[in-house]
Each structure stands twice: as C-alpha cells, then as structure tokens.
PDB file of N, CA, C, O and CB in Angstrom:
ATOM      1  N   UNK A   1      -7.591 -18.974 -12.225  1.00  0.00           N
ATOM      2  CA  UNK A   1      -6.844 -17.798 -11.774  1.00  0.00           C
ATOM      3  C   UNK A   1      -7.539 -17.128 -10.597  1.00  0.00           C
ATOM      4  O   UNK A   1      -7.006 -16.442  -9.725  1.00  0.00           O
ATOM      5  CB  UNK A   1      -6.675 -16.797 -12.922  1.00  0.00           C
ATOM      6  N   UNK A   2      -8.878 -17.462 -10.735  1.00  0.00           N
ATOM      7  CA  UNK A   2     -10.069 -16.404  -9.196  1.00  0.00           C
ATOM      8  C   UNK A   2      -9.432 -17.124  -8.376  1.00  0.00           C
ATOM      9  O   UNK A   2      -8.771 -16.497  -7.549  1.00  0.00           O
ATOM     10  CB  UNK A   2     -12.242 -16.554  -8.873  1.00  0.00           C
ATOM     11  N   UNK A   3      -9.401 -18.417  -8.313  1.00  0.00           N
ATOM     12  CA  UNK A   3      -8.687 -19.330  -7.131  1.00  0.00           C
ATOM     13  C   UNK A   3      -7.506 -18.851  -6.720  1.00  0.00           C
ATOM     14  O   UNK A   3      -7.562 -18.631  -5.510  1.00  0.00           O
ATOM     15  CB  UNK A   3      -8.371 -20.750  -7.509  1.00  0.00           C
ATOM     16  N   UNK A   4      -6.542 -18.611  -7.144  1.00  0.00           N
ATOM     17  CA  UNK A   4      -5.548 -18.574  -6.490  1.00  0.00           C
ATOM     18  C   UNK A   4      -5.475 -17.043  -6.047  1.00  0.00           C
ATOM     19  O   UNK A   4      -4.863 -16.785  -5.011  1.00  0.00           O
ATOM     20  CB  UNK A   4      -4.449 -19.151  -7.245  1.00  0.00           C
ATOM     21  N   UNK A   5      -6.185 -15.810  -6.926  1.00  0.00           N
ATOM     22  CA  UNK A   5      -5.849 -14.477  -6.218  1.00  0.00           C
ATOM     23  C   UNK A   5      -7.041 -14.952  -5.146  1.00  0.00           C
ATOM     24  O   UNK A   5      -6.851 -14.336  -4.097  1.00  0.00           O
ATOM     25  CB  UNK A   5      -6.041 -12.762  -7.228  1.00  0.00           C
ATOM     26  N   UNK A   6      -8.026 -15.696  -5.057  1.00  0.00           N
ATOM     27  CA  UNK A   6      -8.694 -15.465  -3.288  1.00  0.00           C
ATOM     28  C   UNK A   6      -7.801 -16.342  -2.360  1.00  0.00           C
ATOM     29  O   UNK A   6      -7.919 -16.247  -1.139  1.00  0.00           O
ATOM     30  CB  UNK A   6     -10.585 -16.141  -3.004  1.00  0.00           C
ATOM     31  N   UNK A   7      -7.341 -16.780  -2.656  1.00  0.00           N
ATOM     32  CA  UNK A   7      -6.316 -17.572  -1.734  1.00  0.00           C
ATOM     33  C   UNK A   7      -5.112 -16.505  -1.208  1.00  0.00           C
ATOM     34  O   UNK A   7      -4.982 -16.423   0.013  1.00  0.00           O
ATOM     35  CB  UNK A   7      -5.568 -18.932  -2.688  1.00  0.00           C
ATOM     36  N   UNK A   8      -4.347 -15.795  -1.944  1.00  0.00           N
ATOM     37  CA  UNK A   8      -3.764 -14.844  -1.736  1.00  0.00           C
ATOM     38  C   UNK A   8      -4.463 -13.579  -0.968  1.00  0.00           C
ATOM     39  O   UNK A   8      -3.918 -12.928  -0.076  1.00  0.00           O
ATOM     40  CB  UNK A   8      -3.327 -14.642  -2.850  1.00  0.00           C
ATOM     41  N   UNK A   9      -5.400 -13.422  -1.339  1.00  0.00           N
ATOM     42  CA  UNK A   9      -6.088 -11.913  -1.195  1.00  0.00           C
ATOM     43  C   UNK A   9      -6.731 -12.560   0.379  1.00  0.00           C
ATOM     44  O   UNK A   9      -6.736 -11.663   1.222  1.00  0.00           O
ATOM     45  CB  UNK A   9      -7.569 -11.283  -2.790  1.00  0.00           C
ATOM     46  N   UNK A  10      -7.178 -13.698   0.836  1.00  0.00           N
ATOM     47  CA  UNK A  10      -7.988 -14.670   1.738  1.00  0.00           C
ATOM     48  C   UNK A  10      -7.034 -14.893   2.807  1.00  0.00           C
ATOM     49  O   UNK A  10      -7.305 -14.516   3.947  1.00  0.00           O
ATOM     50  CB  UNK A  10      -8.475 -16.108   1.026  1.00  0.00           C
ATOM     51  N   UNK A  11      -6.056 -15.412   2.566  1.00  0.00           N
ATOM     52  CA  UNK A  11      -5.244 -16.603   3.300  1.00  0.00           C
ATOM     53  C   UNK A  11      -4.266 -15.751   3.859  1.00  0.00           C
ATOM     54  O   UNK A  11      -4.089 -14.532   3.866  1.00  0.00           O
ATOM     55  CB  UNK A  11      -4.559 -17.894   2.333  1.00  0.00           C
ATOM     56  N   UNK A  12      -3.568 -16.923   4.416  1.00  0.00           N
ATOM     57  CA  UNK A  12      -2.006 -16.393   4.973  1.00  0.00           C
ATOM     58  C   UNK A  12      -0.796 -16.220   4.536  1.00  0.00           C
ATOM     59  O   UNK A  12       0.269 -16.265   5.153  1.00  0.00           O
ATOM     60  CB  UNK A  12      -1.583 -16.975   5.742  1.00  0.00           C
ATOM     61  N   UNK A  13      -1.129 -15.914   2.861  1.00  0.00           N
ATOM     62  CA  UNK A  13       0.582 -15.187   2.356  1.00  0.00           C
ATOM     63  C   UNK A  13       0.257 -13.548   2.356  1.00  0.00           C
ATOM     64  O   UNK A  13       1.112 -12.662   2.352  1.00  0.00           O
ATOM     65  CB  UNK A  13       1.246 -15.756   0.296  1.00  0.00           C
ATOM     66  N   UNK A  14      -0.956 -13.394   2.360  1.00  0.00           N
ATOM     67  CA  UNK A  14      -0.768 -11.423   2.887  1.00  0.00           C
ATOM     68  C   UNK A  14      -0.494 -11.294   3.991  1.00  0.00           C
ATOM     69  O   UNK A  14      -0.272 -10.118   4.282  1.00  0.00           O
ATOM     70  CB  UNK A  14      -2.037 -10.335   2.889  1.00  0.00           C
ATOM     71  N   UNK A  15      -0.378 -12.144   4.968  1.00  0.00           N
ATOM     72  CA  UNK A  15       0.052 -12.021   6.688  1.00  0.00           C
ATOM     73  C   UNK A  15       1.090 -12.202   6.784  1.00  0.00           C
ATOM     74  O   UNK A  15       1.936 -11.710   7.531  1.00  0.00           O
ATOM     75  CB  UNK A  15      -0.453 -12.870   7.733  1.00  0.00           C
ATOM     76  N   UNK A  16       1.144 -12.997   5.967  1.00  0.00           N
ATOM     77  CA  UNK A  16       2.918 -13.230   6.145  1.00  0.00           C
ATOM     78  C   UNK A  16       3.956 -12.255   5.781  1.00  0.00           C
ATOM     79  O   UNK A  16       4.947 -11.876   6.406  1.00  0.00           O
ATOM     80  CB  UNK A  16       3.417 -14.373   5.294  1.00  0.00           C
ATOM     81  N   UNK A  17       3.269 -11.779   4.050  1.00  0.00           N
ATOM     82  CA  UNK A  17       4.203 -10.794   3.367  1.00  0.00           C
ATOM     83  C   UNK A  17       3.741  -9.140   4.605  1.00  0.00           C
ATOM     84  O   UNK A  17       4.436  -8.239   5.073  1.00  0.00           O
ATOM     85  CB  UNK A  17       3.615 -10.638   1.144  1.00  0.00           C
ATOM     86  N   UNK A  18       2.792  -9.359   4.661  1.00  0.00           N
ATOM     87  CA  UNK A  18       2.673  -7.625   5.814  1.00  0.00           C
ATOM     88  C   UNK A  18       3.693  -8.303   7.177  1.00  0.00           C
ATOM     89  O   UNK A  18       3.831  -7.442   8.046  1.00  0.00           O
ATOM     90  CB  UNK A  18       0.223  -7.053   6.715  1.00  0.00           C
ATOM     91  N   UNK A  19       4.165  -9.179   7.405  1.00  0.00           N
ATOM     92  CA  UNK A  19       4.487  -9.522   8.522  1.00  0.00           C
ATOM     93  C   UNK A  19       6.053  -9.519   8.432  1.00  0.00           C
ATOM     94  O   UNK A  19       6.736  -8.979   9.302  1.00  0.00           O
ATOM     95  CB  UNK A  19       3.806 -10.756   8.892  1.00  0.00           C
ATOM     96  N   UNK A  20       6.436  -9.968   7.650  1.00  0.00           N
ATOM     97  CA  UNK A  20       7.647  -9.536   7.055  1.00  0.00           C
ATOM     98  C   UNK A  20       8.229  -8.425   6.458  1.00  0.00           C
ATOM     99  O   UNK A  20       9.445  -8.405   6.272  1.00  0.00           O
ATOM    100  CB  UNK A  20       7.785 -10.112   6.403  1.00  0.00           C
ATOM    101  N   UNK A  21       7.440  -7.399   6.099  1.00  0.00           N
ATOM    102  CA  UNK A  21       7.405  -6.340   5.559  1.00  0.00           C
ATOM    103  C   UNK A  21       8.171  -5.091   7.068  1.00  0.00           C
ATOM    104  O   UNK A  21       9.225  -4.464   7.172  1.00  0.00           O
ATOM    105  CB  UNK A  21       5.647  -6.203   4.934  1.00  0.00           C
ATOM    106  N   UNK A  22       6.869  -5.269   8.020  1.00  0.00           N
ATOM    107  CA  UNK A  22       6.752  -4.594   8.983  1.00  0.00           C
ATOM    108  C   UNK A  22       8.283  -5.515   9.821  1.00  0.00           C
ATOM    109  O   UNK A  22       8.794  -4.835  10.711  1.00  0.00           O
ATOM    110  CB  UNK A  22       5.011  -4.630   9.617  1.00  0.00           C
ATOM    111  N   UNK A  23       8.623  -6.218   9.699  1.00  0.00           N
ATOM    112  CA  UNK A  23       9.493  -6.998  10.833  1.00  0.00           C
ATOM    113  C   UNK A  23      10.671  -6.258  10.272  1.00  0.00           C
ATOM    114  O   UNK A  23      11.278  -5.579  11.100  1.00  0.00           O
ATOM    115  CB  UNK A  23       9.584  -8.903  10.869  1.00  0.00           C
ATOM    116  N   UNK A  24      11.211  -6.244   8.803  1.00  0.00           N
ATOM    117  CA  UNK A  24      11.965  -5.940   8.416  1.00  0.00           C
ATOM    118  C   UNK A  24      12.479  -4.331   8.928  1.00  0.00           C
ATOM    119  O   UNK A  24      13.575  -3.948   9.337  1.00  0.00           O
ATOM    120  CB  UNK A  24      11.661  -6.297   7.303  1.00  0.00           C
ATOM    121  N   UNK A  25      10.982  -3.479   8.678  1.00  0.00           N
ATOM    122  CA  UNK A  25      11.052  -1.797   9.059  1.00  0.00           C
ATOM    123  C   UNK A  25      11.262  -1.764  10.534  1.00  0.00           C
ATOM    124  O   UNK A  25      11.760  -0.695  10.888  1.00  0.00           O
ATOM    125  CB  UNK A  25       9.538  -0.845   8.683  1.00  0.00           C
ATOM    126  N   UNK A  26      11.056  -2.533  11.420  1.00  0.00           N
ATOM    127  CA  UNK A  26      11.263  -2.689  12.666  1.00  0.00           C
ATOM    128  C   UNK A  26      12.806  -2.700  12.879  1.00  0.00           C
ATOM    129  O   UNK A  26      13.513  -1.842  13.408  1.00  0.00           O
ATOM    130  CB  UNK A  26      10.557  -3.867  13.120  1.00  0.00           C
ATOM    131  N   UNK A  27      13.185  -4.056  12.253  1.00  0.00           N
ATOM    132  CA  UNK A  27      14.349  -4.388  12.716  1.00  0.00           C
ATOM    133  C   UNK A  27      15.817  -3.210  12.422  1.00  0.00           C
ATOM    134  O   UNK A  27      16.918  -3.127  12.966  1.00  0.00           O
ATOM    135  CB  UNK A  27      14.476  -5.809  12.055  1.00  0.00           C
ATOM    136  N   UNK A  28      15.046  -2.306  11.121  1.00  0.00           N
ATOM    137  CA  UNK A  28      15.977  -1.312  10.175  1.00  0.00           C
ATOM    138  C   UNK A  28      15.570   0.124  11.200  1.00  0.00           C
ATOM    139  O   UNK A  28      16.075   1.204  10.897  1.00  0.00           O
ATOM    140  CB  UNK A  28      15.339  -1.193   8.069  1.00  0.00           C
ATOM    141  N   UNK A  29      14.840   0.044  12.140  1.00  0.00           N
ATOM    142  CA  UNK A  29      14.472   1.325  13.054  1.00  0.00           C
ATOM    143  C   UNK A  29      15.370   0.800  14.103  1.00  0.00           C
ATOM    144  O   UNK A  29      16.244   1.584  14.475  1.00  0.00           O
ATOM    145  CB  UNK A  29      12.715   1.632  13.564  1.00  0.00           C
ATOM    146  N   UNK A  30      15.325  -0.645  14.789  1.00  0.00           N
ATOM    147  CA  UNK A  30      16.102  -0.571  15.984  1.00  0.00           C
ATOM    148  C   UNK A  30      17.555  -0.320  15.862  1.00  0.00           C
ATOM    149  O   UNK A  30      18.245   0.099  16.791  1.00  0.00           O
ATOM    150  CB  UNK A  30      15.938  -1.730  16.678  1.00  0.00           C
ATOM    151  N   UNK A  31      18.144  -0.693  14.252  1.00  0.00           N
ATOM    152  CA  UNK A  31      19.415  -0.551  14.059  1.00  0.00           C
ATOM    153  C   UNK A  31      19.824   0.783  13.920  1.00  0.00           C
ATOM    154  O   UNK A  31      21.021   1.041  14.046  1.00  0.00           O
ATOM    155  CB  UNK A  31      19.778  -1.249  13.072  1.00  0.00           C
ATOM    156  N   UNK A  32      18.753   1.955  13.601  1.00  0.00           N
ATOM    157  CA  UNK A  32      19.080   3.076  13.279  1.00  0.00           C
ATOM    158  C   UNK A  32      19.136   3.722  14.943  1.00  0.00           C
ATOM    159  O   UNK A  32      19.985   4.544  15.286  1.00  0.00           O
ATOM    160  CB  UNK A  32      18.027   3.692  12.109  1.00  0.00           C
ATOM    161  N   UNK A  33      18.230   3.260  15.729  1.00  0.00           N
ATOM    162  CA  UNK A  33      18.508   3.755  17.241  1.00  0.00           C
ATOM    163  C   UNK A  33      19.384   3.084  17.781  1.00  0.00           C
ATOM    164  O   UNK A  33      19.986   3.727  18.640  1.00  0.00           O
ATOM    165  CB  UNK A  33      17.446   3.714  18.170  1.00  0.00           C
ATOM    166  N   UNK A  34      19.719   2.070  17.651  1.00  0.00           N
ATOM    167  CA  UNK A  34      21.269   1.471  18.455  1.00  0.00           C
ATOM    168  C   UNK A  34      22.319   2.500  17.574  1.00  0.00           C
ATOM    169  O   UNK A  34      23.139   3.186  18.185  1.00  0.00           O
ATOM    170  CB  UNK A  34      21.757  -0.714  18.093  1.00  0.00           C
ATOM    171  N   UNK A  35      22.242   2.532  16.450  1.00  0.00           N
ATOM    172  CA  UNK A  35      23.466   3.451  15.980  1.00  0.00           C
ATOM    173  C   UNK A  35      23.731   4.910  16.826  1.00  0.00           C
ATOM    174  O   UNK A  35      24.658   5.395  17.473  1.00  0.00           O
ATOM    175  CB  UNK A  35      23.167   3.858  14.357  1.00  0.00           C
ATOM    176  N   UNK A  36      22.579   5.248  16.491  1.00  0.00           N
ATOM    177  CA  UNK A  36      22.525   6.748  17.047  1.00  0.00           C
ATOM    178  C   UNK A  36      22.386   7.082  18.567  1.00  0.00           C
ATOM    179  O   UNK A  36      22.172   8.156  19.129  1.00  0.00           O
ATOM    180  CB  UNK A  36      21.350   7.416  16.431  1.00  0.00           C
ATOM    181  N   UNK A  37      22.597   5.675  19.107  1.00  0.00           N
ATOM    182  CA  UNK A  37      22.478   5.978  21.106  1.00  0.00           C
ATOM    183  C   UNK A  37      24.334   5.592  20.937  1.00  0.00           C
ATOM    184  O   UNK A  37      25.196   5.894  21.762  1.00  0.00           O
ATOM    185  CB  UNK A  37      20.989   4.209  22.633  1.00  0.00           C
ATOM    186  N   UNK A  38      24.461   5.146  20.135  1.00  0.00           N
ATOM    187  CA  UNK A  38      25.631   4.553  20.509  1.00  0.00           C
ATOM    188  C   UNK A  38      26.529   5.760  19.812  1.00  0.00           C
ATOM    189  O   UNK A  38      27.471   6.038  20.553  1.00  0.00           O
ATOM    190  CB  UNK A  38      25.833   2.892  19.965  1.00  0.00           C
ATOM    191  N   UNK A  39      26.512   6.469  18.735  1.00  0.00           N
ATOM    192  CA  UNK A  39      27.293   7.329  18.372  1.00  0.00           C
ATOM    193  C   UNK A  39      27.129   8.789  19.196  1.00  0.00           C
ATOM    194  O   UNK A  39      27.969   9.685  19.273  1.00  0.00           O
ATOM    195  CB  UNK A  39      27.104   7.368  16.974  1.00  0.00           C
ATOM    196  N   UNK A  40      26.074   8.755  19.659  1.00  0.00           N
ATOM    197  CA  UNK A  40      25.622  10.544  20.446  1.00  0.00           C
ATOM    198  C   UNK A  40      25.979   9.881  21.724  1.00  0.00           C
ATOM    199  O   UNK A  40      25.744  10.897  22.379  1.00  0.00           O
ATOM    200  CB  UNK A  40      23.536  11.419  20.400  1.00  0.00           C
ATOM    201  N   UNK A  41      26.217   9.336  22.301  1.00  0.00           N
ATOM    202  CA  UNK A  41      26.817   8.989  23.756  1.00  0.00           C
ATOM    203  C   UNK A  41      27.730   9.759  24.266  1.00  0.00           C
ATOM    204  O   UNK A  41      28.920   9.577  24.009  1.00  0.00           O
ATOM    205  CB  UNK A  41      27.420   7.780  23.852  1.00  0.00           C
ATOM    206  N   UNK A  42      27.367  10.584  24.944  1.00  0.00           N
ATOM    207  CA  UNK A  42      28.759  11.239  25.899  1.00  0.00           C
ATOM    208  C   UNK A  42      29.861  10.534  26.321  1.00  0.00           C
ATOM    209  O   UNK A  42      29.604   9.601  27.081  1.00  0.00           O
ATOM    210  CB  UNK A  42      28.401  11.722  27.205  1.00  0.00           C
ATOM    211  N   UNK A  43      30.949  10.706  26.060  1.00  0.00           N
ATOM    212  CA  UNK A  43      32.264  10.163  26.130  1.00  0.00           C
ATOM    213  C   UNK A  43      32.522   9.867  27.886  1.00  0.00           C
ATOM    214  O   UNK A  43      32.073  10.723  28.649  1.00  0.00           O
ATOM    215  CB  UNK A  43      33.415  11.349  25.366  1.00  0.00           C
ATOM    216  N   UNK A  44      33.021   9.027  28.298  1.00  0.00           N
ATOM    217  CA  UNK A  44      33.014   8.691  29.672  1.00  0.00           C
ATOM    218  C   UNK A  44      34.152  10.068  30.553  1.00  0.00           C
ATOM    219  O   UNK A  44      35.271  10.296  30.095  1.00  0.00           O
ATOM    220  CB  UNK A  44      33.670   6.840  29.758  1.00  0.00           C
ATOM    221  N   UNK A  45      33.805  10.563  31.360  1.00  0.00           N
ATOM    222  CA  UNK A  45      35.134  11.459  31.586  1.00  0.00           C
ATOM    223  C   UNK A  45      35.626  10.705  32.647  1.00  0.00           C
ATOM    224  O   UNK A  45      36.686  11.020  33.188  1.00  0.00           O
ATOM    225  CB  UNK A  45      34.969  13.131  31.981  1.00  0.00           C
TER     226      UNK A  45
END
C-alpha cells in the first residue's frame, strides 16, 4: 500500500489531477466572461 500512495503522492497522477482540476476552473471562468461580455454589450445603434 506505501507503494502505491508514493507513486501517487511522487508521480504524475497529482499533476495531472491539479492539471485538470485548474483547466476545468479556467475553462468555467472563460465561459462566465464570454457570457457576461456578450450579455452587457451595448446594443449596436
């Protein structure tokens, strides 16, 4: 069982899971600013 949590705790599935983690909050921020440039936009006169 030490084996596999230093492999986890060591290796590249905590890079991955922080990497995915953060990609996800990224991708859920750019959608919240495309929404909100796109809904507060001044109407063309």
């Amino acid at each position: 069982m030490e084996g596999v949590i230093s492999v986890v705790d060591h290796d590249a599935p905590i890079d991955l899971i922080h990497y995915v983690a953060a990609r996800a909050r990224l991708d859920s921020a750019i959608a919240a600013w495309n929404h909100r440039a796109t809904t507060t936009r001044a109407p063309p006169s």
